[in-house]
N, C-alpha and C positions, 0 to 999 in steps of 0.2 A: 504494500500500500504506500503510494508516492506521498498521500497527504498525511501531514501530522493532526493525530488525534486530538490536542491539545488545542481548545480555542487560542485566535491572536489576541491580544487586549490592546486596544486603544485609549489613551488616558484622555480626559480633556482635563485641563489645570485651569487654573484659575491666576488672576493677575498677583494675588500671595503665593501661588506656587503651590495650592490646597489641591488635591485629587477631588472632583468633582463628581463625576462621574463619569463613567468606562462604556466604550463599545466591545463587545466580545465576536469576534467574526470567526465564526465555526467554520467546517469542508463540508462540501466543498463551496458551498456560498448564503449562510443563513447570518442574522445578526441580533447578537441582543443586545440592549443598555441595561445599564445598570448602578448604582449611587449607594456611597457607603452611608451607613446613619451612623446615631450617636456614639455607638456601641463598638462601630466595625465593620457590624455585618453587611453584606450585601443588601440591597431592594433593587428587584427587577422591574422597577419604572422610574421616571424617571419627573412624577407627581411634583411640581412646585419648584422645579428645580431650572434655571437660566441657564438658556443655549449658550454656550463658547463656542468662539472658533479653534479649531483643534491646533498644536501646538503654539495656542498664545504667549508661554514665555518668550518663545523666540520673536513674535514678532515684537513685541514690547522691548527684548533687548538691543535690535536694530531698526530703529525709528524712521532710517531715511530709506533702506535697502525698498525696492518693488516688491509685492507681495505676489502671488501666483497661486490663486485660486481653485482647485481639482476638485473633483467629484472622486470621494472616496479616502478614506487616510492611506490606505498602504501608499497611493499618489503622492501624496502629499510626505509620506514617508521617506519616499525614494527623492523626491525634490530636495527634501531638506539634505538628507544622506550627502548630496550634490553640492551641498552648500546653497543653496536657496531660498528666501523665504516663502513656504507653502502654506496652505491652510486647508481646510477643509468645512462642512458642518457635518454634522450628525445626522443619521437618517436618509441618506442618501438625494438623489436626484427630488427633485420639485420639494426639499424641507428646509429652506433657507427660511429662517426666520429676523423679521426686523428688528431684534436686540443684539442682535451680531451688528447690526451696520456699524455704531460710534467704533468698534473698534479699527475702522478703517477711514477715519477722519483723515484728511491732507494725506492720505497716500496714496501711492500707486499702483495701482491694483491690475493684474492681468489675470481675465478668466481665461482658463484651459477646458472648453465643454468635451465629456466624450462624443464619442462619431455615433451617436445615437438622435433620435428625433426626441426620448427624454434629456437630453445631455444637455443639446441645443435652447432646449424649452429651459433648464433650470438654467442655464446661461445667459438667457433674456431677462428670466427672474431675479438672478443675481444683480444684474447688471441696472435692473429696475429701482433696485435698493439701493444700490451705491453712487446713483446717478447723483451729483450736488453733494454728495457725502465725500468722496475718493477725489483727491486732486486732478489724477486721470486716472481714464477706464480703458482698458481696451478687452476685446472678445479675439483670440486668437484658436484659431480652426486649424492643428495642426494638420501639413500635408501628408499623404501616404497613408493615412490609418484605414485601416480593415473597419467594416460594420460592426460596432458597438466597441471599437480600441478606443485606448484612454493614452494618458500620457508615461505611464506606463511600461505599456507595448510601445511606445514609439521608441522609449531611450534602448528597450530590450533589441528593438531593429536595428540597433549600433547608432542613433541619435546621440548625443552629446546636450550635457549644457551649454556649451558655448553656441550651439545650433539654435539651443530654443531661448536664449537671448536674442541672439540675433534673429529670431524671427518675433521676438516679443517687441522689439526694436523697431522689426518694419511696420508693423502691423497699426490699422488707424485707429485714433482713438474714436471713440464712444461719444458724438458730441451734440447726440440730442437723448432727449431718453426715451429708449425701446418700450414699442408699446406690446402689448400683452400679444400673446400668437394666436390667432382665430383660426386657425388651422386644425378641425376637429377632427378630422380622419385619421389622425395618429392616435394609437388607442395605449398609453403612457396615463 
């Protein structure tokens, strides 16, 4: 068996650096949250508890760096790994919530959607939030990705960070705000 039995865990922290609450990504693709209480223990909800964006230390320790936006944390895992600042939300595609925005005041913000018609859709979402929030925006659609790759798969195609700078670089900003997709036929 290729997969390890052992959920991955996802931390999301807090701007004191408190564990907040956890995503557990089991094989070969299911997800739970979950939030310590007073005691320790775990709770499997995530009841009254405020959305972060996932590795928040980092972006708080480098204030000017661009941020780069993914759908999903191992994403956002592998970005940072890179030396990049990634983020993610919780819950996947279409669960951005508006108390994530303030943490992306005056910054620079690139969304990475995956190559899905959901990817796309929470990228419009994202980007709907950050519009007037983020100093710039930009939505970058990497090239070459397979139906439903992420960012990922692309550095796994032998991509490079310096490639997805430089296409972070080209790419134009964001400079009206996207309106919602009326595009119902995608069933996301």
């Amino acid at each position: 068996n290729m997969f390890p039995k052992e959920p991955i865990a996802y931390d999301y922290i807090d701007a004191q650096g408190e564990l907040i609450y956890q995503v557990q990504r089991f094989y070969p693709k299911s997800f739970r949250q979950r939030r310590p209480d007073a005691e320790g223990r775990w709770v499997y909800n995530l009841k009254g508890v405020p959305a972060l964006p996932y590795l928040l230390p980092a972006l708080l320790r480098d204030q000017q760096g661009t941020i780069f936006i993914v759908e999903g944390e191992k994403c956002a895992d592998e970005l940072s790994r890179l030396g990049l600042l990634a983020t993610t939300n919780s819950g996947g595609a279409g669960n951005w919530k508006p108390i994530l925005n303030h943490h992306f005041q005056a910054r620079d913000v690139v969304i990475i959607p995956d190559n899905d018609a959901a990817g796309r859709a929470h990228a419009q979402k994202v980007a709907q939030n950050l519009f007037g929030v983020a100093n710039s925006l930009k939505i970058l659609e990497l090239p070459g990705l397979p139906e439903k790759g992420d960012v990922f798969d692309w550095l796994a195609n032998g991509n490079v960070s310096h490639d997805l700078i430089r296409l972070a670089d080209q790419a134009s900003i964001v400079d009206q705000p996207p309106i919602e997709s009326v595009d119902e036929s995608e069933d996301y």
